[in-house]
N, C-alpha and C positions, 0 to 999 in steps of 0.2 A: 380465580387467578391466585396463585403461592403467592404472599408475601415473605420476605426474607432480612435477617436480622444475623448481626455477632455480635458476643458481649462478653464478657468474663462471667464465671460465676464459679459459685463455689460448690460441690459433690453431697447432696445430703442425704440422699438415699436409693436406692436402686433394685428392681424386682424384676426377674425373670420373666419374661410373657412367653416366648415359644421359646425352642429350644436353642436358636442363636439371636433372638430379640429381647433387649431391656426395658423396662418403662423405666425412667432418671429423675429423678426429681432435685432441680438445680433453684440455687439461692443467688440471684443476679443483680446486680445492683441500681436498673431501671426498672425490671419487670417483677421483679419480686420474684414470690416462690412461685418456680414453672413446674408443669411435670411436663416430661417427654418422652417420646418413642425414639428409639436407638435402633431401627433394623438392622439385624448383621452383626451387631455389634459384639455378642460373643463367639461369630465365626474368628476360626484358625488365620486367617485372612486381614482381618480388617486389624487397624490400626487404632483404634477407637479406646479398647477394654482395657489398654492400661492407663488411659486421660480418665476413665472413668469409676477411678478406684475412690472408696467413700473419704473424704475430707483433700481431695485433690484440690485443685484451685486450677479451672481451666477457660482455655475461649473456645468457643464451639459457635458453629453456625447452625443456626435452628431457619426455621421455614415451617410455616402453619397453611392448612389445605386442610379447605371441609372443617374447621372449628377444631380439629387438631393439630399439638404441635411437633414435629418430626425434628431430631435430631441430625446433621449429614456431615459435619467433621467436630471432630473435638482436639486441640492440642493441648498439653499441659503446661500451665505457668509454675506453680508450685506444686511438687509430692510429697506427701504429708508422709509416704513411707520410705522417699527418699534415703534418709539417715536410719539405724536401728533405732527402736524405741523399746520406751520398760511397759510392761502390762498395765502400769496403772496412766500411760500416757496414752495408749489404747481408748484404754476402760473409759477415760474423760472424753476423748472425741467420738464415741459412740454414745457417750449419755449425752453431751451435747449437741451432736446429731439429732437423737431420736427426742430431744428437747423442742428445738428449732422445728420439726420436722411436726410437732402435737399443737406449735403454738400458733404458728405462722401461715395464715388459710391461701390458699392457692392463687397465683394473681395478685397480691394483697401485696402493695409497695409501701415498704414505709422507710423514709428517709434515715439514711444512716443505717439500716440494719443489717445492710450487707459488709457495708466496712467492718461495723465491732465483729460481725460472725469471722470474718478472715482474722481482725485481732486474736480473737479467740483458739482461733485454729494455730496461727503462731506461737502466740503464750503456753500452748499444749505441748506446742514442737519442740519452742525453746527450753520447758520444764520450768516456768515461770508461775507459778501460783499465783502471786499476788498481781500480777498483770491479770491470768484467768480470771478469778475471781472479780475482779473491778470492772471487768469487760465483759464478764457474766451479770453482774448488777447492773450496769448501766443498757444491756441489753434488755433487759426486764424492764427497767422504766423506760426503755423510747415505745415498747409494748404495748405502752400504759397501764403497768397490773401495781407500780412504785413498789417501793420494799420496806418493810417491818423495820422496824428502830433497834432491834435484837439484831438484826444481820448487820447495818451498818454500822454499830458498835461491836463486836467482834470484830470487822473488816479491820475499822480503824485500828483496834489494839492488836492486831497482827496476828489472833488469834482464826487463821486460817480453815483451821479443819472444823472448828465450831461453824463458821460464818457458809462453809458451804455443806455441811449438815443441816443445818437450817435451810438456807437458801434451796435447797435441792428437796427438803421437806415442802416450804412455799409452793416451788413448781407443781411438785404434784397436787397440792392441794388446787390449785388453780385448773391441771387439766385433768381434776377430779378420778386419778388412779395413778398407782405405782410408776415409776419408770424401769425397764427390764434391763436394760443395758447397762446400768450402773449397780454392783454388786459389792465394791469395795466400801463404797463410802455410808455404811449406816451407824 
Protein backbone atom coordinates (compact mmCIF):
# COMPACT_ATOMS: atom_id res chain seq x y z
CA UNK A 1 0.00 0.00 0.00
CA UNK A 2 1.48 3.89 -1.31
CA UNK A 3 2.03 5.96 1.56
CA UNK A 4 1.78 9.69 0.80
CA UNK A 5 3.25 12.83 2.00
CA UNK A 6 3.86 16.97 1.15
CA UNK A 7 6.34 18.92 2.27
CA UNK A 8 8.41 21.83 1.06
CA UNK A 9 11.74 21.29 -0.03
CA UNK A 10 14.30 22.78 -1.71
CA UNK A 11 15.72 21.61 -5.65
CA UNK A 12 19.30 20.28 -5.35
CA UNK A 13 19.83 18.30 -8.17
CA UNK A 14 18.30 16.65 -11.00
CA UNK A 15 19.23 13.76 -13.78
CA UNK A 16 17.52 12.51 -16.62
CA UNK A 17 16.37 8.84 -16.42
CA UNK A 18 14.28 8.28 -19.77
CA UNK A 19 13.75 10.61 -22.12
CA UNK A 20 10.50 12.58 -20.35
CA UNK A 21 11.56 10.98 -16.74
CA UNK A 22 13.72 12.76 -13.81
CA UNK A 23 15.38 11.38 -10.79
CA UNK A 24 15.23 14.84 -8.08
CA UNK A 25 16.82 14.94 -5.45
CA UNK A 26 15.07 17.24 -2.86
CA UNK A 27 16.43 18.90 0.48
CA UNK A 28 13.07 18.85 2.80
CA UNK A 29 12.84 19.88 6.00
CA UNK A 30 11.54 16.47 8.03
CA UNK A 31 12.91 13.93 5.59
CA UNK A 32 16.18 15.12 4.94
CA UNK A 33 17.95 14.53 1.61
CA UNK A 34 15.20 12.50 -0.65
CA UNK A 35 15.90 11.42 -4.14
CA UNK A 36 12.88 11.02 -6.35
CA UNK A 37 11.42 9.85 -9.61
CA UNK A 38 9.47 12.53 -11.41
CA UNK A 39 7.68 10.49 -14.30
CA UNK A 40 6.59 12.69 -17.23
CA UNK A 41 8.01 15.28 -15.78
CA UNK A 42 9.91 16.58 -18.79
CA UNK A 43 6.96 15.85 -21.10
CA UNK A 44 5.50 19.08 -23.24
CA UNK A 45 2.56 18.50 -21.07
CA UNK A 46 3.08 18.22 -17.64
CA UNK A 47 3.38 21.01 -15.29
CA UNK A 48 6.15 19.83 -13.12
CA UNK A 49 9.60 21.10 -15.08
CA UNK A 50 9.37 24.49 -14.34
CA UNK A 51 8.90 23.70 -9.98
CA UNK A 52 11.71 21.64 -10.78
CA UNK A 53 14.46 23.97 -11.90
CA UNK A 54 17.84 23.49 -9.47
CA UNK A 55 17.63 26.00 -6.37
CA UNK A 56 13.75 26.31 -6.59
CA UNK A 57 12.03 26.16 -3.26
CA UNK A 58 8.98 23.92 -3.86
CA UNK A 59 5.88 21.76 -2.15
CA UNK A 60 5.52 18.58 -3.94
CA UNK A 61 3.65 15.68 -3.01
CA UNK A 62 5.66 12.56 -3.02
CA UNK A 63 4.30 8.91 -2.48
CA UNK A 64 6.67 5.84 -1.92
CA UNK A 65 5.65 2.07 -3.36
CA UNK A 66 7.76 -0.83 -3.35
CA UNK A 67 10.77 1.15 -1.37
CA UNK A 68 10.72 3.93 -3.86
CA UNK A 69 9.88 7.36 -3.78
CA UNK A 70 7.66 8.78 -6.77
CA UNK A 71 7.23 12.19 -7.15
CA UNK A 72 3.18 13.35 -8.48
CA UNK A 73 2.83 17.36 -8.23
CA UNK A 74 5.35 19.90 -7.56
CA UNK A 75 4.36 23.63 -7.08
CA UNK A 76 6.79 26.43 -6.74
CA UNK A 77 7.06 28.59 -3.58
CA UNK A 78 10.23 30.46 -4.45
CA UNK A 79 12.23 30.73 -8.14
CA UNK A 80 15.55 31.26 -7.56
CA UNK A 81 15.54 32.41 -11.40
CA UNK A 82 12.71 34.31 -10.99
CA UNK A 83 14.61 37.79 -11.09
CA UNK A 84 18.01 38.06 -13.63
CA UNK A 85 20.98 37.07 -11.91
CA UNK A 86 24.93 37.89 -12.51
CA UNK A 87 27.20 34.57 -13.25
CA UNK A 88 28.79 34.65 -10.20
CA UNK A 89 25.14 34.40 -8.40
CA UNK A 90 24.86 31.31 -10.56
CA UNK A 91 28.37 30.01 -10.06
CA UNK A 92 27.44 30.11 -6.05
CA UNK A 93 24.14 28.12 -6.02
CA UNK A 94 25.65 25.53 -8.27
CA UNK A 95 28.83 25.17 -5.86
CA UNK A 96 26.42 25.17 -3.12
CA UNK A 97 24.26 22.79 -4.70
CA UNK A 98 26.72 20.34 -5.63
CA UNK A 99 28.15 21.02 -1.87
CA UNK A 100 24.96 19.94 -0.16
CA UNK A 101 24.33 17.37 -2.54
CA UNK A 102 28.48 15.34 -1.57
CA UNK A 103 27.85 16.17 2.05
CA UNK A 104 24.37 15.30 3.05
CA UNK A 105 23.65 11.19 2.68
CA UNK A 106 20.23 10.27 1.55
CA UNK A 107 17.47 10.13 4.16
CA UNK A 108 19.83 11.58 6.70
CA UNK A 109 17.74 14.50 8.76
CA UNK A 110 19.38 16.77 10.56
CA UNK A 111 17.78 19.51 12.34
CA UNK A 112 18.10 22.91 11.03
CA UNK A 113 19.67 21.98 7.85
CA UNK A 114 17.14 22.67 5.57
CA UNK A 115 16.27 26.10 6.85
CA UNK A 116 20.26 27.49 6.63
CA UNK A 117 20.20 25.78 2.99
CA UNK A 118 16.93 28.09 1.99
CA UNK A 119 19.00 30.87 4.02
CA UNK A 120 21.62 30.26 1.80
CA UNK A 121 19.82 30.07 -1.40
CA UNK A 122 18.26 33.66 -0.36
CA UNK A 123 21.70 35.34 0.57
CA UNK A 124 22.69 34.13 -3.10
CA UNK A 125 19.29 35.75 -4.51
CA UNK A 126 19.71 38.80 -2.52
CA UNK A 127 23.60 39.20 -3.53
CA UNK A 128 24.35 39.08 0.15
CA UNK A 129 27.83 37.73 0.83
CA UNK A 130 28.21 38.04 4.27
CA UNK A 131 24.68 36.48 5.02
CA UNK A 132 26.12 33.46 2.40
CA UNK A 133 28.91 33.15 3.92
CA UNK A 134 27.79 32.97 7.88
CA UNK A 135 25.01 30.68 6.70
CA UNK A 136 27.64 28.73 4.81
CA UNK A 137 29.63 28.29 8.20
CA UNK A 138 27.00 27.65 10.27
CA UNK A 139 25.82 25.02 7.88
CA UNK A 140 29.23 23.18 8.12
CA UNK A 141 29.09 23.03 11.98
CA UNK A 142 25.32 21.74 12.41
CA UNK A 143 27.36 18.93 10.00
CA UNK A 144 29.44 18.40 12.61
CA UNK A 145 32.87 18.84 10.44
CA UNK A 146 33.21 22.71 12.90
CA UNK A 147 35.49 25.28 11.07
CA UNK A 148 39.32 26.16 11.30
CA UNK A 149 40.04 29.36 13.25
CA UNK A 150 41.59 30.88 9.86
CA UNK A 151 37.91 31.06 8.35
CA UNK A 152 36.28 32.56 11.37
CA UNK A 153 38.79 35.18 11.51
CA UNK A 154 38.58 36.26 8.06
CA UNK A 155 34.55 36.04 8.54
CA UNK A 156 34.85 38.38 11.37
CA UNK A 157 37.17 41.03 9.77
CA UNK A 158 34.97 41.17 6.76
CA UNK A 159 37.47 39.77 4.81
CA UNK A 160 35.01 37.91 2.45
CA UNK A 161 36.73 36.39 -0.46
CA UNK A 162 39.71 35.19 1.79
CA UNK A 163 37.08 33.30 4.30
CA UNK A 164 35.32 31.65 1.53
CA UNK A 165 38.55 30.60 -0.30
CA UNK A 166 39.43 28.85 2.53
CA UNK A 167 36.22 27.63 3.55
CA UNK A 168 35.51 26.21 0.06
CA UNK A 169 39.22 24.70 0.33
CA UNK A 170 37.90 22.98 3.81
CA UNK A 171 34.98 21.41 1.83
CA UNK A 172 36.79 19.86 -0.41
CA UNK A 173 39.18 18.58 1.82
CA UNK A 174 36.51 16.98 3.73
CA UNK A 175 34.68 15.24 0.59
CA UNK A 176 38.10 14.42 -0.26
CA UNK A 177 38.22 16.08 -4.16
CA UNK A 178 37.64 19.24 -6.15
CA UNK A 179 34.30 20.74 -6.35
CA UNK A 180 33.36 21.33 -10.41
CA UNK A 181 30.82 23.77 -10.19
CA UNK A 182 32.73 26.45 -8.68
CA UNK A 183 35.20 27.95 -11.13
CA UNK A 184 35.42 31.62 -10.08
CA UNK A 185 36.43 31.34 -6.76
CA UNK A 186 40.16 29.99 -6.47
Amino acid sequence: MPSYTSTAALVINKKTLKENDLLVTLLTPGLGKIITKAVGAKNIKSSRLGSLQLGNIIKVHLYEKNGQTWLSEAQTISSFLHHQKSLTQHNLLFYFLEFINQLVAENQHTEGLYDIAVNIVQAINDNNVKKYIGNEIELTKILGFGIPADILQFYKKGDYKSCQRYLKSFLESIIEKKLESNKLFR
